[in-house]
Each structure stands twice: as C-alpha cells, then as structure tokens.
C-alpha positions as CSV (number, residue, x, y, z in Angstrom):
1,X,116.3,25.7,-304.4
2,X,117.7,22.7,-305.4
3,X,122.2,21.9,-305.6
4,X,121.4,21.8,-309.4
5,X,120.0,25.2,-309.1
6,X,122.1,26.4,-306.4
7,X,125.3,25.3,-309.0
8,X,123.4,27.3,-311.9
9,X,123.3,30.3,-309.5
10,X,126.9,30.0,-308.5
11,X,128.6,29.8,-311.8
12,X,126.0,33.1,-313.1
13,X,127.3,34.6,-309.8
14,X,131.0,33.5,-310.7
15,X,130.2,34.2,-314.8
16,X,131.8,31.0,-315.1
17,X,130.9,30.2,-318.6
18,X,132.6,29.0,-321.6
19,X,132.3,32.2,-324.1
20,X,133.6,34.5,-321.4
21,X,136.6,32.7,-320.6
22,X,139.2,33.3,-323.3
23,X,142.4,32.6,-321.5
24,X,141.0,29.6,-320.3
25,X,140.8,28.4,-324.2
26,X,136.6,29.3,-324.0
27,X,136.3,26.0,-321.3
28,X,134.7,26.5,-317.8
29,X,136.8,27.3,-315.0
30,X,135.3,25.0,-312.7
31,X,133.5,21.7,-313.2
32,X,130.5,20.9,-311.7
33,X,131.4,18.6,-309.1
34,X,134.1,21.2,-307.5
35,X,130.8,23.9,-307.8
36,X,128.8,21.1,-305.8
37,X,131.6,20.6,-302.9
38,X,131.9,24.5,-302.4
39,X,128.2,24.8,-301.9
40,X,128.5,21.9,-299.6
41,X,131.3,22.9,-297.9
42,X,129.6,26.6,-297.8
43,X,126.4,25.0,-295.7
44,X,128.9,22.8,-293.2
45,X,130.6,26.3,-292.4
46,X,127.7,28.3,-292.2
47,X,125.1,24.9,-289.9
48,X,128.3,25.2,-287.6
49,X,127.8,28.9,-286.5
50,X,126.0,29.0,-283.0
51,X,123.3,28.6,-282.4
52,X,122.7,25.3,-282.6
53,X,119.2,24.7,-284.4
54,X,119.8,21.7,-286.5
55,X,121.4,21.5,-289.9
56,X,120.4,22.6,-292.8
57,X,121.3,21.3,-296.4
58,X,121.6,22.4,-299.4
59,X,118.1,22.5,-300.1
60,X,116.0,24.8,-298.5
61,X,118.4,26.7,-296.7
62,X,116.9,29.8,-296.0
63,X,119.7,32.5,-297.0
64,X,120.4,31.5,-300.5
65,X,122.4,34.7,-301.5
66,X,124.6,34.0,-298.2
67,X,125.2,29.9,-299.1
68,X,126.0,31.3,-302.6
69,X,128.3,34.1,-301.2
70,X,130.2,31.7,-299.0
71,X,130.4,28.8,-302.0
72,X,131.8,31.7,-303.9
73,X,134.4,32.4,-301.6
74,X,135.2,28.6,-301.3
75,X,135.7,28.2,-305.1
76,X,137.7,31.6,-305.0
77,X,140.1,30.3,-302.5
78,X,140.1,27.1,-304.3
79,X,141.5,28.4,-307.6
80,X,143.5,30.4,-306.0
81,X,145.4,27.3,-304.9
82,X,145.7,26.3,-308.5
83,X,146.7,29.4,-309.1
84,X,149.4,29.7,-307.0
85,X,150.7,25.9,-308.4
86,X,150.7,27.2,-311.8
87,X,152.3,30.4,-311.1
88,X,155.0,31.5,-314.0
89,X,157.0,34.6,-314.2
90,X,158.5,34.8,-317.8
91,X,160.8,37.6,-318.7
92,X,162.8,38.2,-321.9
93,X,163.6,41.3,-323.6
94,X,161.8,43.6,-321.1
95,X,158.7,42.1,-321.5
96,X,157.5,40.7,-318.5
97,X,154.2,37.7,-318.6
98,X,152.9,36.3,-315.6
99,X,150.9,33.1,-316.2
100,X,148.3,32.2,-313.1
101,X,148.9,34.4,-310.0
102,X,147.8,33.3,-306.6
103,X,146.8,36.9,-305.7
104,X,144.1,37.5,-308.7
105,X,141.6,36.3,-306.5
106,X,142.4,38.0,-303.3
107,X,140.1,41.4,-303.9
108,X,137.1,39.3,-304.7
109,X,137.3,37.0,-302.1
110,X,137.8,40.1,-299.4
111,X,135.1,41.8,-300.5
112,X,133.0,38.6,-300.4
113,X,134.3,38.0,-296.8
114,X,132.5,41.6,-296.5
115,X,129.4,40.7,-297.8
116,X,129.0,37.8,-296.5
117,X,130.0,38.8,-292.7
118,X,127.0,41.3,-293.0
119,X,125.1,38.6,-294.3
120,X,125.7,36.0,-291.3
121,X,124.5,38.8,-288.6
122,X,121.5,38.2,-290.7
123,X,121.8,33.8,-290.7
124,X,122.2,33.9,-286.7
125,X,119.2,36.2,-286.1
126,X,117.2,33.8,-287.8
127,X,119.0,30.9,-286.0
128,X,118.0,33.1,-282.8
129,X,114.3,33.3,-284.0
130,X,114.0,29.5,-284.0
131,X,115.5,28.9,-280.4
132,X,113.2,31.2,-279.4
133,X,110.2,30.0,-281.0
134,X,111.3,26.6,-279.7
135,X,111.1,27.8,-276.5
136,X,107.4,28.3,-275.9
137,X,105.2,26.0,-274.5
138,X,105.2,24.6,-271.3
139,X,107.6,24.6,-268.7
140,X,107.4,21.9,-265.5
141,X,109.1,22.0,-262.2
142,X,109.3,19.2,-259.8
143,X,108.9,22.0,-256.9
144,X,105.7,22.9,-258.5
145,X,102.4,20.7,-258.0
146,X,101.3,21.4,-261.7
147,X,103.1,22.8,-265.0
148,X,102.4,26.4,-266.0
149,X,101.9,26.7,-269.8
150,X,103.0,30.9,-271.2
C-alpha cells in the first residue's frame, strides 16, 4: 500500500469524515498532513522494535492493520492534546457543558494499545523469520581448512 492509501485507510478506520462530524461543524478532524506524520511516526516506533532487520517504510510494510493500529493511536494521543488545550467546564443554572475533554480519547487508545500489543508479537516473529532466513548459507572459520555450507 501506498501513504495515500495508508491515509485513506486511517481516516475509514478513524471515520474521520466530514458528514459524521457534527460538533466539529461537518469538517475533518484531522488534515492530511497530521494523518501522514502519525503513519510515519507509527513505522519509526514499530522499525525500532528488535530485531534489527532493516527499516521499513511506509510502503510495503508487511503488517498493514498493525502500522494503521499504531497511526491510530498516534493521532488519538494527538487530539487528545488538543483536547486537553481546549478544555472548558461551563456551568450556569445547574446545567453543566464540557467543551473538549482530554479524557474522550483514553478508552480508544487503551484498547488500541491492546490490539496492537497482540499485533507486535506477530511484527517480531516475522522480524525473527528474516534473521533467520538471513542466516543460512555458509559459514567459514579460520581454524577450518575449507568453509562448510548447511
């Protein structure tokens, strides 16, 4: 998949659309360059877990529903930050309105967290794979007269 259809995928997975948001006056929560720096800074998290096998990009990575999981949780975070900037308490009369919370976000993003741990088992077994497949061939010792190939 492409970032263009990795951001597609993200803001279906987020139902970040226009004519669903009505408190946000029918506009898109996020814009598409903050949906293209969570799925970036989803692969740099997830090309840092060990082992070590090269990185990947956005492009081609081989989990996508894990780099969209992770992106997810990024963005969630994210606007919860904004959230938490914006956050009004108004009170008159007994009636009680609050205006952005920084919590809203919290149940999603735990249960992402969730998801997305089981997923990553999943990301370093394949990671595994590769070492290993990298690993066979030949193997030369200067104690040995010649190199034994498995």
């Amino acid at each position: 998949m492409t970032l263009i259809e990795y951001r597609s995928g993200l803001r279906v997975f987020l139902r970040d659309h226009a004519d669903l948001n009505r408190l946000l006056k029918f506009e898109e929560e996020n814009r598409d360059d903050s949906l293209d720096l969570y799925l970036n800074m989803a692969v740099g998290t997830l090309n840092a877990l060990p082992p070590p096998v090269g990185n990947y990009g956005v492009d081609g990575f081989p989990i996508p529903g894990l780099l969209i999981h992770q992106a997810a949780i990024e963005c969630l975070i994210s606007n919860g930050i904004l959230g938490a900037r914006n956050e009004l308490t108004y009170n008159n009369g007994g009636i009680s309105v609050k205006i952005e919370g920084r919590d809203s976000y919290l149940p999603a993003i735990n249960e992402l967290r969730s998801l997305v741990a089981r997923e990553v088992e999943s990301f370093i077994k394949h990671k595994i794979g590769i070492n290993v497949q990298g690993a066979w061939g030949g193997s030369f010792s200067p104690y040995l007269k010649t190199s034994y190939l498995f």
